[in-house]
N, C-alpha and C positions, 0 to 999 in steps of 0.2 A: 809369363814364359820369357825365357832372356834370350836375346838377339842370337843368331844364328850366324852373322859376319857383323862387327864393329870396326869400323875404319875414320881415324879424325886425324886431321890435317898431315893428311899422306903431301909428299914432295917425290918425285922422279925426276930427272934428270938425264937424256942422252948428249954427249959431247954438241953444246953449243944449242941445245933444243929443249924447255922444258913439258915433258909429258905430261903431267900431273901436278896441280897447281894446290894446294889448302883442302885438297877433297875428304869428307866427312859424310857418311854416311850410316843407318844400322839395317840392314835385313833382318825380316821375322823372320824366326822358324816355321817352317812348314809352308813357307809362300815359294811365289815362281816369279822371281823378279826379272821384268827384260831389263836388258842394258843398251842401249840405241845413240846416236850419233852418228854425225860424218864420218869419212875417213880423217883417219888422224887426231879423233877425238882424244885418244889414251884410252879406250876402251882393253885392247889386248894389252896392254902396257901392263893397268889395271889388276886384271885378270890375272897376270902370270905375279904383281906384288900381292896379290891373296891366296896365291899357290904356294908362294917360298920359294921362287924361281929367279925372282929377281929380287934389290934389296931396296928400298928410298933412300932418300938422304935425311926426310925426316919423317913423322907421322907415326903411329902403330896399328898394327893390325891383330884383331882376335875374331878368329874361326870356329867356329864347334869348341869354344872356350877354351882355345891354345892360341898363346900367342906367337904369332907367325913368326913374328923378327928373333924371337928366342930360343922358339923348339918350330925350327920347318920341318925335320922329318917327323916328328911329332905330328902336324897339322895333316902331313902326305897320307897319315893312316885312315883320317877321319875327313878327306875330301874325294871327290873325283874330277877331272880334268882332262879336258880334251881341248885341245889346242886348233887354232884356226888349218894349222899344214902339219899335219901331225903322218907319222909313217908305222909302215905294217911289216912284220918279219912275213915276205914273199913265200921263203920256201914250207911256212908252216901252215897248217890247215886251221881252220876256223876253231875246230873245239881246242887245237895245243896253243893258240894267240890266248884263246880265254884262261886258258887253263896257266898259262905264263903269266900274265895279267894278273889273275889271282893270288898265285906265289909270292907277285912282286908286291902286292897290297898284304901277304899276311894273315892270306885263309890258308888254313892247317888243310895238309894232305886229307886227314878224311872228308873234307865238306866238300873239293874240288870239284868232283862231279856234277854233287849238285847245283854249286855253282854255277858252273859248264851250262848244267840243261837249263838250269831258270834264265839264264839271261840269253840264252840262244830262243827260247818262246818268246822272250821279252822284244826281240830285237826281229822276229818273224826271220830265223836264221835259223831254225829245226833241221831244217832239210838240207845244210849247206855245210854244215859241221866235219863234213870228212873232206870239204875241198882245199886246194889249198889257197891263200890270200891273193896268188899272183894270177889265179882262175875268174876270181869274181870281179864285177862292175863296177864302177865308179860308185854308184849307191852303194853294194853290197859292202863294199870296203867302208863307206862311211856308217853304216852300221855297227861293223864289226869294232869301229875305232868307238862308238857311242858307247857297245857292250865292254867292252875295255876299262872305260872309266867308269862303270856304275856295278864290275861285277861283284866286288866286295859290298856293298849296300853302303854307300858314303852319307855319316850325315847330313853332307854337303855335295852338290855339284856344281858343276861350274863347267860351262861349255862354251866356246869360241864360234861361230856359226856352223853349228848342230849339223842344219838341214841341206848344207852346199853339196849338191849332185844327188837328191835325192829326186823322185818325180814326186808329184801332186800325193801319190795314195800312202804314198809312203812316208810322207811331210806329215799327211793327216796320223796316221798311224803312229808317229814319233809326237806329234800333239797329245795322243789319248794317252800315252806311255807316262807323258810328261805330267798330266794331270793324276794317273793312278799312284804317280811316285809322290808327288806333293799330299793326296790325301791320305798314303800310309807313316806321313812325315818327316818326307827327305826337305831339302831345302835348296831350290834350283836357281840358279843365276845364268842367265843364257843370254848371250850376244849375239845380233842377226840385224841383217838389212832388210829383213823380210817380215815387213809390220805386219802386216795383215796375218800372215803365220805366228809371230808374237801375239797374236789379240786374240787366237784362240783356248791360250791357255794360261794366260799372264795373271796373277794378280796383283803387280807392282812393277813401277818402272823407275831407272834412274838413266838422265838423259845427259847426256856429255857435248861439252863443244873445248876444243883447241884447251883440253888436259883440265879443264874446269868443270864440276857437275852442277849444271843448271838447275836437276829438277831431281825428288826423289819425293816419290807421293804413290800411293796406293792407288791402284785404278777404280775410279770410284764403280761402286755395286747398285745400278741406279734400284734394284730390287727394293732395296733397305734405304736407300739414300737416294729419290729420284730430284732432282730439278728443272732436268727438260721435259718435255712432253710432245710428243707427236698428234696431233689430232686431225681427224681425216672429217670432212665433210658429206653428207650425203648429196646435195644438190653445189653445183660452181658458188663461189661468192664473188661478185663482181669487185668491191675493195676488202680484201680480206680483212688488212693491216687492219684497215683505220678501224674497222668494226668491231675484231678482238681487242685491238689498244683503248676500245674505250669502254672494255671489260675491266673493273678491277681486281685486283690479284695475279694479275697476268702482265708478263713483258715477253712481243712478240721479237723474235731471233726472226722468221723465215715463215713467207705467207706465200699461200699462192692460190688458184681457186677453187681448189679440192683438197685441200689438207696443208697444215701451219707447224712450225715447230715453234713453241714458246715457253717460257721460262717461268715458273709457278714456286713459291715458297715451299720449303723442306720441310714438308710434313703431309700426313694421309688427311687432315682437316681442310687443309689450303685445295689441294688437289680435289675432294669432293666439292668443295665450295666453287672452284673453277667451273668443274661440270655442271653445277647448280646453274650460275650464271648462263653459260653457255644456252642450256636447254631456254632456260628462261626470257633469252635474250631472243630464242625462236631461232637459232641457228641448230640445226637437223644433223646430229653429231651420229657416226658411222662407226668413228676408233677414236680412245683414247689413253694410249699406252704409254710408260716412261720410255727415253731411250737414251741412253750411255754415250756420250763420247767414247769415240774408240783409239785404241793407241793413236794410231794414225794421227787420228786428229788431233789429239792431245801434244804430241810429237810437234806436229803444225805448229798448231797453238805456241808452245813453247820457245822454239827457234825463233818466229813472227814477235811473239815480246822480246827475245834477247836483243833483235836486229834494229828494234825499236830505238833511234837516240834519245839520251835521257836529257834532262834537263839541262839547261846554260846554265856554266857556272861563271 
């Protein structure tokens, strides 16, 4: 299946500042890629040169298999975009924003309605459809700007921080949304300072620092691919360490007297052979389950190597 966003050595430029430095990237279809970084990464920058909003200076960009620098309102058909400050026509009510929205993306009069109602269930806005914009809440408005960008069914989306001025239920609720749209096959790129919120529904990240992308790797699936492992003890071990490190197969990350995280060969052979050892070794094993680095940490991770200095030259 062919990439859903291809981007190689984009260049940006604001007067005397460069945003975006060599960045090359490809998005799967059907994935939910975070985009993460400090302030001032080029993340928005980014974002609005995969919109056709803004131009490089060098680089090209192909979206849902149009290339952005040469047909943008082309690409405008087949994305949606929500911008980090984006604005709401006040005096109209929820179902005429949608229903404007729609026009403006190029669904035909007849399907409008339906339009209208699918994305007002989608967005938990059923009930709110006859108010007008300058009525509702800071959340409720950040909804309606969500269902805005996604009521034509874009094969691509593309969101600036989604979740700002939502509460918690409503955060979770735009997580499950996000995840039913990726398994019907849209293709989600979302920007947010809110990792934790990214890690419930992410399955790829690309990490930015000062217009450069550090990092662009699938989040690994420790299901299918584990290499850590959590293992809890039943009774304290008085030196953990030394006593799992002198298991082979095994390299211990984090020991403590009731449960270890340790690092096991990529494969279900290695991993029963661990527990083999383990039992055998007469250590009284409770739980032993894979666990996943989570964005977060991954995030960590990545920044901690950049900051790293590398070698004398």
């Amino acid at each position: 299946m062919p990439a859903a966003i291809e981007v190689s050595g984009l260049l940006f430029e604001y007067p005397g500042v460069r945003a975006l430095e060599d960045v090359s990237f490809a998005v799967a279809s059907g994935s939910v890629t975070a985009l993460v970084g400090p302030n001032g990464a080029g993340k928005t920058t980014l974002l609005r040169c995969l919109a056709g909003l803004e131009l490089p200076l060098e680089g090209s960009i192909h979206v849902a298999g149009v290339d952005v620098l040469e047909e943008p309102r082309a690409v405008h058909r087949r994305i949606g975009y929500l911008s980090d400050f984006y604005g709401l026509y006040d005096a109209l009510t929820v179902r005429q924003c949608f229903a404007h929205a729609a026009a403006a993306h190029g669904v035909e009069e007849s399907g409008l309605d339906k339009a209208v109602e699918r994305t007002a269930q989608r967005l938990d806005l059923a009930g709110l459809v006859g108010r007008r914009a300058a009525e509702l809440s800071r959340g409720q408005r950040q909804r309606v700007a969500i269902g805005q960008a996604l009521i034509h069914d874009p094969q691509v989306l593309m969101l600036d921080e989604p979740a700002s001025g939502l509460d918690p239920e409503a955060r979770h609720s735009l997580a499950l949304l996000f995840k039913r749209l990726s398994r019907e096959g849209m293709t989600l790129l979302v920007s947010s300072h809110i990792l934790a919120e990214l890690d419930e529904y992410s399955t790829d990240m690309l990490v930015m620092r000062e217009g450069r992308l550090l990092e662009a790797n699938p989040i690994a699936d420790v299901a299918a691919n584990a290499r850590r492992v959590r293992v809890g003890f039943v009774h304290e071990i008085a030196d953990c360490a030394s006593l799992l490190g002198a298991i082979g197969g095994m390299r211990v990350i984090e020991a403590r007297a009731r449960q270890a995280l340790v690092e096991i060969a990529d494969s279900d052979d290695a991993q029963g052979e661990a527990l083999r050892a383990l039992v055998m070794a007469g250590v009284a094993v409770s739980s032993f389950a894979p666990e996943r680095e989570n964005l977060h940490e991954s995030y960590l991770r990545t920044m901690a190597g950049e900051s790293r200095p590398g070698p004398a030259q």
